[in-house]
C-alpha positions as CSV (number, residue, x, y, z in Angstrom):
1,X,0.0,0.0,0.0
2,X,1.3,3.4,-0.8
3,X,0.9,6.1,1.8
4,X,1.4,9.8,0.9
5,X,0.9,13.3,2.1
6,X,0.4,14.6,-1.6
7,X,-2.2,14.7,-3.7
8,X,-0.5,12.7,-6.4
9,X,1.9,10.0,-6.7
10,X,4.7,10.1,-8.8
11,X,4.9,7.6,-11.5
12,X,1.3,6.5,-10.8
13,X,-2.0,8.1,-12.2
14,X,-5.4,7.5,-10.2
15,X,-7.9,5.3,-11.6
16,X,-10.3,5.4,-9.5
17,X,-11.0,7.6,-6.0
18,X,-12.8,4.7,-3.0
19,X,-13.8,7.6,-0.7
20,X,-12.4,9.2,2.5
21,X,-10.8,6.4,4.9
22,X,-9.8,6.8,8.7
23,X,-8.2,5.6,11.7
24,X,-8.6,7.0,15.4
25,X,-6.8,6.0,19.0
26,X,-7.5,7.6,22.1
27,X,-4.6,7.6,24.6
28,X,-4.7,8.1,28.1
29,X,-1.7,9.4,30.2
30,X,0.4,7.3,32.2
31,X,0.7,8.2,36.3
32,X,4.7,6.8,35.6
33,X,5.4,8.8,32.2
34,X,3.7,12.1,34.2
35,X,5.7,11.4,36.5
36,X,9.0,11.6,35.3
37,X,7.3,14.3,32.9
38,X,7.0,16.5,35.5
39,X,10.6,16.0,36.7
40,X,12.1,16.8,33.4
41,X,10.1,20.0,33.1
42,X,11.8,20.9,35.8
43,X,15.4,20.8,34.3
44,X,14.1,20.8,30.3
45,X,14.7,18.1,27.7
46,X,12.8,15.4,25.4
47,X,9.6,13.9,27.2
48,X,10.3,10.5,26.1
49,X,7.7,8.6,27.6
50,X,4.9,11.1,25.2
51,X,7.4,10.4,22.5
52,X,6.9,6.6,22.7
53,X,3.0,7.1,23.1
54,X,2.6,9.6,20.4
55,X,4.9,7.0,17.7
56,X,2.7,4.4,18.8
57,X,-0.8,6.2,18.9
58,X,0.4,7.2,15.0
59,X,1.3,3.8,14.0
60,X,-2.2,2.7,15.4
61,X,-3.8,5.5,13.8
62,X,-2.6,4.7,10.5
63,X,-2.4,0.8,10.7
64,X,-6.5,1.1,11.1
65,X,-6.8,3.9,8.6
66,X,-5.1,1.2,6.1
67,X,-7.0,-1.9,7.1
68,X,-10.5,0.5,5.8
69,X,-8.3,1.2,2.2
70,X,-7.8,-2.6,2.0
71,X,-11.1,-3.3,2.8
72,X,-12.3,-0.8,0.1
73,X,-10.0,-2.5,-2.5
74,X,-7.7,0.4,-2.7
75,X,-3.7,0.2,-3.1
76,X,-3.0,3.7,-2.0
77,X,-3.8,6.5,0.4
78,X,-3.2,10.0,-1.1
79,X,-3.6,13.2,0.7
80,X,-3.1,11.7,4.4
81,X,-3.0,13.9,7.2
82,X,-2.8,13.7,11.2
83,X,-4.7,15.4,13.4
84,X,-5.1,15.4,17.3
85,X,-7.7,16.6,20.2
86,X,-8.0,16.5,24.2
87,X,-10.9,14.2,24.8
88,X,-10.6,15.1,28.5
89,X,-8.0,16.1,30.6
90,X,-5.0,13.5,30.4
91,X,-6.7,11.8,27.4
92,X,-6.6,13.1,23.9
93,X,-7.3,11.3,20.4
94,X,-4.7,10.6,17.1
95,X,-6.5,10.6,13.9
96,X,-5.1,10.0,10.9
97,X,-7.3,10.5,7.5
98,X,-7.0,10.3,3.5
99,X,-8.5,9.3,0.6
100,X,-8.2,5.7,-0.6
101,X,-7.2,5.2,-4.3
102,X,-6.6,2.6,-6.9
103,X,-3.3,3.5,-8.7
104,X,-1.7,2.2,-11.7
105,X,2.0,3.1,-12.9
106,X,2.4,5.4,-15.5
107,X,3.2,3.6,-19.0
């Protein structure tokens, strides 16, 4: 499956457009990763702990925005953007949304 952020692929002309496909994850904080969050704002530096939970809230994101293209019988996503919003306080939501395409290489 090819993923983009553009419109277009090069090398490959659309065939045909499936629709608008998606994939969501809602993540809670951790009492540990606040924790040493809180420590580290202290002295400054990389929160690693909301590194690691925002690289695997993408992934998950994306993973389920793919399995919808696949089920659509697309072999691309074009136009694929992230977006994120607090759900409450210490919870907030990854989304991840494009439109699922059937590509063909350019002869």
């Amino acid at each position: 499956m090819i993923v983009v952020n553009t419109e277009t692929i090069a090398g490959y002309e659309v065939r045909e457009s499936k629709g608008l496909v998606q994939g969501n994850t809602i993540r809670a904080k951790h009492l540990g990763r606040d924790f040493a969050a809180s420590l580290k704002n202290l002295v400054g530096g990389e929160l690693r702990g909301y590194t690691e939970l925002l690289i695997e809230a993408r992934r998950q994101a994306l993973e389920r925005m793919l399995a919808q293209a696949e089920q659509l019988g697309a072999n691309a996503v074009v136009n694929v953007r992230f977006t994120t919003s607090a759900i409450t306080q210490g919870a907030a939501e990854l989304y991840a949304y494009g439109t699922a395409v059937v590509v063909e290489p350019v002869k």
